[in-house]
Structure formats: C-alpha cells, structure tokens
N, C-alpha and C positions, 0 to 999 in steps of 0.2 A: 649503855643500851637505852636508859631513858632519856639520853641526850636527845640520841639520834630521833626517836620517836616525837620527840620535842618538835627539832629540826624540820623533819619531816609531814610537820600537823602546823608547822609555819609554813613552809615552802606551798602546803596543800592549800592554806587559807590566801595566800597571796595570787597563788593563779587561779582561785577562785573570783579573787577581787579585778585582777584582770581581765579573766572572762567578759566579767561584768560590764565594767569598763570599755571593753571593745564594743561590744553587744551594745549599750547604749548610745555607743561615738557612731555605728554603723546604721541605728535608727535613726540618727536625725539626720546623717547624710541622705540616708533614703529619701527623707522628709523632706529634704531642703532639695532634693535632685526633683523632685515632684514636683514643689511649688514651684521652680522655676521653668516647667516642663509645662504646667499648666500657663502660667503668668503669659512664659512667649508663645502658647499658641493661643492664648488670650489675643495678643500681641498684632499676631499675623492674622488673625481674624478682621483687628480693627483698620491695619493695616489696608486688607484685600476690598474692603467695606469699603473706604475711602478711595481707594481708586476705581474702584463702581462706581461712585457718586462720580468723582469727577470724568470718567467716560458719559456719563447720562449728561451734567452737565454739558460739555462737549456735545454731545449726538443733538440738547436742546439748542446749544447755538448755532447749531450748521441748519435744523430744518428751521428757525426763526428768519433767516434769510430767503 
C-alpha cells in the first residue's frame, strides 16, 4: 500500500511538472505570436508610408511640368 502512495505522489509530482512546462511553452508562444503581430504591422505601416511618399513624389512631378 505504501508503494502505491509512493507511486502515486510521483505520477502527482510529474504532471505537476508538466503543467508547468506547458504553461511556460504556451507564454512564450503568446509572446513570440505578439512580437511578430506587432513587428509586421510595424511593417505594413512603413510600408503604406512609403508609398505615400512616392505617390506625392509622383503628383510633384506631373504638376512641375
């Protein structure tokens, strides 16, 4: 009987340990799903900015003529 108890206060401690484990792996994907969520709409900001600019450049060379 004190085996099983044994047994049983391992198996407890190990999926505690996996818990854990998940629960950490699952923060940093968070983490890492963000930073790249930000980064590319960083991205597509610089992006859209730049083709501003060059339509203005554009619209300055049509009325220079």
């Amino acid at each position: 009987m004190q085996d099983l108890k044994i047994e049983l206060n391992k198996y407890g401690n190990d999926l505690n340990t996996d818990i854990t484990i998940i629960k950490e792996r699952g923060e940093a994907k968070a983490i890492a799903k963000r930073d790249y969520r930000v980064a590319l709409v960083k991205e597509i900001l610089l992006l859209n900015r730049l083709s501003q600019l060059k339509y203005l450049e554009s619209e300055i060379e049509v009325l220079k003529r």
